[in-house]
Legacy VTK file of the C-alpha trace (Angstrom):
# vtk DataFile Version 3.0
C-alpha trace
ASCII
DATASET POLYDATA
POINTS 401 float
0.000 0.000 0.000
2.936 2.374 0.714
4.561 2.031 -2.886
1.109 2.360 -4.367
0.537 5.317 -2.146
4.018 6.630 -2.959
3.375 6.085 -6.859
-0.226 7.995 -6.981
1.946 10.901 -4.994
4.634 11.003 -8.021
1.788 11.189 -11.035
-0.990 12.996 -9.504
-2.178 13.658 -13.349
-3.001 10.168 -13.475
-4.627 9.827 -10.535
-6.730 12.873 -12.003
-7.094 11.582 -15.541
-8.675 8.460 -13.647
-11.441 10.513 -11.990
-12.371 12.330 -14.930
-12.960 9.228 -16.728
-15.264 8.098 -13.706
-16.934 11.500 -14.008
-17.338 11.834 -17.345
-18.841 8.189 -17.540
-21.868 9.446 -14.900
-22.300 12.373 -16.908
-22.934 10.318 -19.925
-25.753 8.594 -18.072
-27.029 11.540 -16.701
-27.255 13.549 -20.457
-29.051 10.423 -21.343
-31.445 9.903 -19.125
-32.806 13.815 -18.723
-32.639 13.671 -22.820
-34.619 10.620 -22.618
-37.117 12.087 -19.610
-37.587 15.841 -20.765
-36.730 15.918 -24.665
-35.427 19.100 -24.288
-32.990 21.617 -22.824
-30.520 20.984 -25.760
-29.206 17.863 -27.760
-27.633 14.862 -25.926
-24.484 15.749 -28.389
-24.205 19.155 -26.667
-24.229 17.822 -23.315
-22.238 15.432 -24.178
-19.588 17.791 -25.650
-19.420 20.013 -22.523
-18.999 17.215 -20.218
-15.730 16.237 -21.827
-14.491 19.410 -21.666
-15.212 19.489 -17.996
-13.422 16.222 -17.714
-10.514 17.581 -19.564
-10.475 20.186 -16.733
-10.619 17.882 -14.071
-7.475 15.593 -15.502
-5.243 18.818 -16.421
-6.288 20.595 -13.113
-3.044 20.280 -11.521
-0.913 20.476 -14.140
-2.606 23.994 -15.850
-4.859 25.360 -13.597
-4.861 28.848 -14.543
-6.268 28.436 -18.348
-8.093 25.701 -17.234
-10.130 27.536 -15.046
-10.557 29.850 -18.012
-11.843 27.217 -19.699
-13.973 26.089 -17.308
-15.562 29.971 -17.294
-15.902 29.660 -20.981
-17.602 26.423 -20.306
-20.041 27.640 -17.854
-21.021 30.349 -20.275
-21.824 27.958 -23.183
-23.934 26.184 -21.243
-26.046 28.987 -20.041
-25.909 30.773 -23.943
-27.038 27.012 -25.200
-29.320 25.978 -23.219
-27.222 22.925 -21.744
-28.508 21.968 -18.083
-25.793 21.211 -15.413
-25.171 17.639 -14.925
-22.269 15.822 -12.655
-19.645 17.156 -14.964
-20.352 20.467 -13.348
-18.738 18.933 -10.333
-15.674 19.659 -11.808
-15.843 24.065 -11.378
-15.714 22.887 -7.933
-12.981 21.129 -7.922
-11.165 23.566 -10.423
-11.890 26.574 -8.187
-10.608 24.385 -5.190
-7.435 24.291 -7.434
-6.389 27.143 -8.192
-7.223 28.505 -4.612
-4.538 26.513 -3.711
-2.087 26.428 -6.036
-2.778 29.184 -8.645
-1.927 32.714 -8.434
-3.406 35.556 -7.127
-5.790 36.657 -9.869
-6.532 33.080 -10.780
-7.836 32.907 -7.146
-9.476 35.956 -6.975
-11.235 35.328 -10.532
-12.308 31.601 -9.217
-14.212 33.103 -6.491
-16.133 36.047 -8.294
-16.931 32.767 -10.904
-17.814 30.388 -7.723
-19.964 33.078 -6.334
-21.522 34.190 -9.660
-22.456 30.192 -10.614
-25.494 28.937 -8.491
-27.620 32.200 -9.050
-26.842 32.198 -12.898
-28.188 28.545 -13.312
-30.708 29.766 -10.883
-31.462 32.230 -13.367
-31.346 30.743 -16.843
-33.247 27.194 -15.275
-35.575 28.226 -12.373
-37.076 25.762 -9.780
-40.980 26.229 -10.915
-42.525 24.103 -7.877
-40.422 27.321 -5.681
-41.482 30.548 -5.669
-39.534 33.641 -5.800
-38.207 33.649 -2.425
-37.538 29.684 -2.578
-35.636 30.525 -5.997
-32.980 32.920 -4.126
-32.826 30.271 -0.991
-32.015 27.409 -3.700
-29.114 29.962 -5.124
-27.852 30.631 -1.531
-27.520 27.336 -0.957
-26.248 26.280 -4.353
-23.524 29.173 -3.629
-22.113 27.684 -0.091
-20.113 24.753 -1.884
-18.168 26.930 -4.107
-17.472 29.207 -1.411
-16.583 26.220 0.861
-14.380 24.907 -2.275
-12.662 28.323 -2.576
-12.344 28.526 1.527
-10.381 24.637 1.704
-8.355 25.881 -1.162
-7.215 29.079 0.205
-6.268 27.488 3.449
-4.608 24.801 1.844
-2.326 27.570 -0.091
-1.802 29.171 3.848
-0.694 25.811 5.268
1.478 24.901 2.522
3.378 28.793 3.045
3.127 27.952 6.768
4.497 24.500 6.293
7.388 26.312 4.035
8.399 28.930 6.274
8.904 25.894 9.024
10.987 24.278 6.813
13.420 27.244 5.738
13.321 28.654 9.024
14.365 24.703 10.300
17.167 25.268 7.391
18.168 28.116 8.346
18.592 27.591 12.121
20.465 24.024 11.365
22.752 26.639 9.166
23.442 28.820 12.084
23.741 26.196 14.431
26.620 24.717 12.251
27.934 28.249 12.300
27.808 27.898 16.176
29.330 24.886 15.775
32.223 25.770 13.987
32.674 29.435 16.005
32.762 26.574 19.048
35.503 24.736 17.107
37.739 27.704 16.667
37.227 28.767 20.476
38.238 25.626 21.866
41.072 25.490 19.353
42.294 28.628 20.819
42.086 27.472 23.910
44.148 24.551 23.074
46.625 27.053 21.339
47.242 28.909 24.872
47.458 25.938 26.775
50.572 24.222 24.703
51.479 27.661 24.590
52.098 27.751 28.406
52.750 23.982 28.716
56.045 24.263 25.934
56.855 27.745 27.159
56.871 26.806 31.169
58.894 23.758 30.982
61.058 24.454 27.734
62.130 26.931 29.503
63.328 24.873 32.444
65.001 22.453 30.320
67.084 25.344 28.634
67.905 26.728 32.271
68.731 23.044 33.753
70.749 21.656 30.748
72.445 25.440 30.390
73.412 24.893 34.218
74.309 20.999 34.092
76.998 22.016 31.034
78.528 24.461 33.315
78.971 22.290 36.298
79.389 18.873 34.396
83.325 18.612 35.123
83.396 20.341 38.741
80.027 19.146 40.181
78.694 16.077 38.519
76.287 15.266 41.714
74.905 18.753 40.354
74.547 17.679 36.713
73.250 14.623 37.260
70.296 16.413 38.990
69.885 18.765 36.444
69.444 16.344 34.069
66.901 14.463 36.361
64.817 17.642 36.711
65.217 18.063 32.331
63.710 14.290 32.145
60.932 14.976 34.752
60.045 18.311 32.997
59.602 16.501 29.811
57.598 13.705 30.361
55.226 16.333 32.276
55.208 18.369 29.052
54.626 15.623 26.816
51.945 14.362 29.315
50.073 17.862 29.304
50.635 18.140 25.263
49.821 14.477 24.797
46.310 15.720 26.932
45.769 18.789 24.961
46.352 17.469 21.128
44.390 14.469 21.876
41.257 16.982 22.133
41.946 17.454 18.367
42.194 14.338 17.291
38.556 13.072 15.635
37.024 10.010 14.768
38.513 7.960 17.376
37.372 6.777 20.642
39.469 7.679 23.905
38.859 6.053 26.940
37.999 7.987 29.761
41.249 8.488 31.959
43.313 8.179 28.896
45.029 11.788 29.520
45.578 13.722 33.013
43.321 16.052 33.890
43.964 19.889 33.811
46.259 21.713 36.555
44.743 23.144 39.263
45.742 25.138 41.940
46.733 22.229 44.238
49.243 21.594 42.030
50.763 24.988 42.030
52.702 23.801 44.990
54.418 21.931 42.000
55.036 24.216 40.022
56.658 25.741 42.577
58.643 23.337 43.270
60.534 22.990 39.672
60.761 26.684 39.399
62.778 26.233 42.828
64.713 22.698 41.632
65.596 24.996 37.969
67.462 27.924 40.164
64.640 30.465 41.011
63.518 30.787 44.040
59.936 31.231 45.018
58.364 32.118 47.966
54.825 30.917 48.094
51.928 31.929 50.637
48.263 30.767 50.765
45.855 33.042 52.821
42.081 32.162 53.397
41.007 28.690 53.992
41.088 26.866 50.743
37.867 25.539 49.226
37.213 23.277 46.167
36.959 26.025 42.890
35.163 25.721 39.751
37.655 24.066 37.293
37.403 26.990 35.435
38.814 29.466 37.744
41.310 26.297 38.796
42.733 25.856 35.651
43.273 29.879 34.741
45.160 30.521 38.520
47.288 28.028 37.622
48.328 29.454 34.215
48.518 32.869 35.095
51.280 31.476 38.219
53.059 29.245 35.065
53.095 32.110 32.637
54.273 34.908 35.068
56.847 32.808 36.828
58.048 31.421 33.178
58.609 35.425 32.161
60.265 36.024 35.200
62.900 32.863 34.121
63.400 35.111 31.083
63.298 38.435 31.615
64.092 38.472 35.500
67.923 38.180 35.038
70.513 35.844 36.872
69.682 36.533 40.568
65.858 37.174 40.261
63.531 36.239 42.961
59.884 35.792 42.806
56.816 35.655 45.355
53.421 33.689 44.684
50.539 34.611 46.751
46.885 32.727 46.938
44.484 34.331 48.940
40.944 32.478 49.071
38.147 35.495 49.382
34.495 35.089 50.231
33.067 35.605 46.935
36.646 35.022 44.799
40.530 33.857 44.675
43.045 36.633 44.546
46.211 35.979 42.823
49.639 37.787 43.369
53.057 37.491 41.536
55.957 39.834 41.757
59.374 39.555 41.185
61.877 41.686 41.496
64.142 40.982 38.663
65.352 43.462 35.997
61.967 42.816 33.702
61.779 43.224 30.151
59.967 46.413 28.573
55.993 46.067 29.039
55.152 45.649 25.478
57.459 42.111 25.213
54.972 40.628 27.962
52.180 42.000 26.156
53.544 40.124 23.186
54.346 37.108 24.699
58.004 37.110 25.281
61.018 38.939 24.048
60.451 37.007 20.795
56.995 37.751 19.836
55.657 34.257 19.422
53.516 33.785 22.484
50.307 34.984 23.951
51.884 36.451 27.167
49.528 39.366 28.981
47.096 38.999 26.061
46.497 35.062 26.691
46.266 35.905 30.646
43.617 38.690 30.089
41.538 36.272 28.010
41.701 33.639 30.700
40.653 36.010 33.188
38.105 37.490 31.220
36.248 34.273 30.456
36.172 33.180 34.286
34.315 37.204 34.542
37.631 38.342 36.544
40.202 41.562 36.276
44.045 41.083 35.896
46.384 44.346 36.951
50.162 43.549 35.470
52.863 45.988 35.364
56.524 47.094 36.458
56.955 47.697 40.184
58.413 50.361 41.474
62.362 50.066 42.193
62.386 47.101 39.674
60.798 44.110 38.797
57.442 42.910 37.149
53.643 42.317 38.933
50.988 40.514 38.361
47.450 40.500 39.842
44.068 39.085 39.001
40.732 38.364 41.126
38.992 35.870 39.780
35.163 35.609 40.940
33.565 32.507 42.475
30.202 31.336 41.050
27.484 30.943 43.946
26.576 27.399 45.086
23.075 27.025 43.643
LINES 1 402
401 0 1 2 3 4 5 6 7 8 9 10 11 12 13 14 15 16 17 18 19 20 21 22 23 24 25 26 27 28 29 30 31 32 33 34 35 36 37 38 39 40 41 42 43 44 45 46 47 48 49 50 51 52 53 54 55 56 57 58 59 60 61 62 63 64 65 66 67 68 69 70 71 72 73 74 75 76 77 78 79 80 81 82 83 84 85 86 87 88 89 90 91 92 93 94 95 96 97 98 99 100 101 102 103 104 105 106 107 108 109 110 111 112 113 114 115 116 117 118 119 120 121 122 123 124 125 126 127 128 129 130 131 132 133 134 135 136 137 138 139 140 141 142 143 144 145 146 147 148 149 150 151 152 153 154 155 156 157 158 159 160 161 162 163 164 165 166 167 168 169 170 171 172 173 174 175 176 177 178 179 180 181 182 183 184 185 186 187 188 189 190 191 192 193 194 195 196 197 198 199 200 201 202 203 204 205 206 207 208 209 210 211 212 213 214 215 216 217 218 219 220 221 222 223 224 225 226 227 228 229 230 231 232 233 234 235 236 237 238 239 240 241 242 243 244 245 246 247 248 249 250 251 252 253 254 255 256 257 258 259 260 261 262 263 264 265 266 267 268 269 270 271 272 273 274 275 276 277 278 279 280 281 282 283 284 285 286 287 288 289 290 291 292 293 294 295 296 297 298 299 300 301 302 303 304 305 306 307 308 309 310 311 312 313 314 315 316 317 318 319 320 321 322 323 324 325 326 327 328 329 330 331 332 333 334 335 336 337 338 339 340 341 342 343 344 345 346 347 348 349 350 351 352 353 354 355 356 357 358 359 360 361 362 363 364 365 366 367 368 369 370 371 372 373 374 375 376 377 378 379 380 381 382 383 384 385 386 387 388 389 390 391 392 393 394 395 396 397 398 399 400
């Protein structure tokens, strides 16, 4: 039943053609029998005639509706100029007017209901009801008069459903085209994201490797104890880099399936301790300080304390000179987590930590103030008075719900 269903839906002409030969068969019968029963009101030929042409209408409704209701006017005329009373082919202005309310354009519509409305009271007319009188005559037109109207009426709101129905399915289109937009804006975002975070994973522990091997070539002949545990601290720093990159590229990789627990998690700020700690074990020393009483923190905020202690601490390896110090405070508020790096190095000029380093290639201040901003928090960095570089940010704490 589905394919036949499916089938009648691809050639609706046919399915048309088929009714009009049903219709025009009872039409025949009906021309001969009131021929037969009356003798009059014009030859059986005649009737005959305009019946086809009805039919025609009826099998070529869909495919030309316009000059077939045209036709169908023309039609409607003859009769009424030839004296040809309506039989069952008639049924077919209906349908025609039905038609082209709901397909055809404008005019056509406007046209089929001025004919619709015009029909009943013009047969009315030119063959009236003699057992009614005058005021039965108009009653019989009304009521002759409601189908075409109700024909034209299921038409036109067939033609408003199919527009409704249409402007569903574009506005469906376009709002699965903006929400592949979305997609892809999401796409770029989190590949940024990724960007800063192997930008502070390479540039936090490259940078201790460079220090550790720099200071295990210098004391490889006198102090070997020394180089040996500089080179320790270089192989510990790397595998924690690859670990963290290994993490953060495997976010990129698609069409695979990773296991949950498959990479470590992000930093957060219990593991600042550390971070600390390798600054210390590379040659720059750290003093560290946690005020407040330390709660658990969205991963958010977590995650961006710890990079903003990484980045500022890794500029301080490069720019801060030979005997630079550094200080790390963490102070837990009620409503937020206040962060605190200073060193008191020599610095670089403002605009290399706005770029990222004294080479250009990082994210530096910028990448901080973009992790700040997307946790809702403020960052304050600049030189200190009588030397050195500072760093500040308060980063909000979402309410419990």
């Amino acid at each position: 039943m589905q394919r036949l269903y499916d089938f009648l839906r691809r050639h609706p002409t046919w399915v048309d053609s088929f009714w009009a030969v049903v219709l025009f068969g009872i039409s025949c019968v009906g021309v001969v029998s009131v021929h037969r029963a009356s003798g009059h009101h014009g030859s059986v030929a005649s009737g005959l005639a305009v019946s086809a042409v009805l039919c025609i209408v009826t099998a070529l409704r869909r495919r030309l509706p316009e000059p077939m209701l045209l036709v169908t006017a023309a039609t409607g005329v003859a009769q009424l100029a030839l004296d040809i009373e309506t039989t069952a082919a008639d049924f077919a202005m209906l349908v025609i007017i039905y038609t082209v309310a709901a397909t055809g354009v404008r005019w056509a519509s406007r046209f089929a209901l001025v004919t619709g409305l015009c029909a009943a009271t013009l047969a009315e007319i030119r063959w009236p009801t003699e057992q009614a009188g005058f005021a039965g005559q108009i009653g019989i037109a009304v009521f002759q008069t409601v189908p075409f109207a109700l024909a034209w009426v299921l038409g036109d709101s067939m033609r408003t459903r199919r527009a409704y129905f249409a402007q569903l399915e574009e506005r469906a289109a376009r709002l699965e085209k903006e929400r592949e937009a979305q997609a892809k804006v999401a796409v770029a975002a989190e590949r940024a994201r990724i960007a800063r975070e192997l930008h502070d994973v390479v540039a936090h522990n490259v940078s201790v490797m460079v220090v550790q091997a720099d200071g295990a070539a210098y004391v490889l002949d006198a102090a070997p104890d020394q180089a040996k545990k500089a080179l320790e601290t270089i192989s510990s720093t790397g595998r924690q880099a690859l670990a963290e990159m290994r993490r953060l590229l495997g976010v990129l990789r698609t069409g695979e399936h990773k296991e949950a627990g498959e990479y470590v998690p992000q930093p957060d700020v219990e593991q600042i301790d550390e971070l600390i700690e390798q600054c210390r074990s590379s040659g720059l020393p750290v003093d560290f300080k946690v005020e407040g009483t330390p709660r658990p923190l969205p991963s958010g905020v977590e995650l961006t304390a710890y990079r903003i202690v990484q980045e500022a601490l890794t500029n301080t390896r490069k720019h801060g000179g030979p005997n630079a110090g550094a200080s790390v405070r963490l102070v837990y508020f009620d409503d937020g987590l206040g962060l605190l790096v200073e060193d008191d190095g020599k610095g670089a000029p403002h605009e290399l930590y706005e770029e990222g380093g004294a080479d250009g290639g990082g994210h530096g201040l910028i990448g901080m103030r973009e992790r700040v901003g997307m946790v809702g928090g403020t960052l304050d960095a600049g030189p200190r008075p009588g030397g050195g570089f500072r760093i500040s940010a308060l980063l909000p704490l979402k309410p419990a719900l």
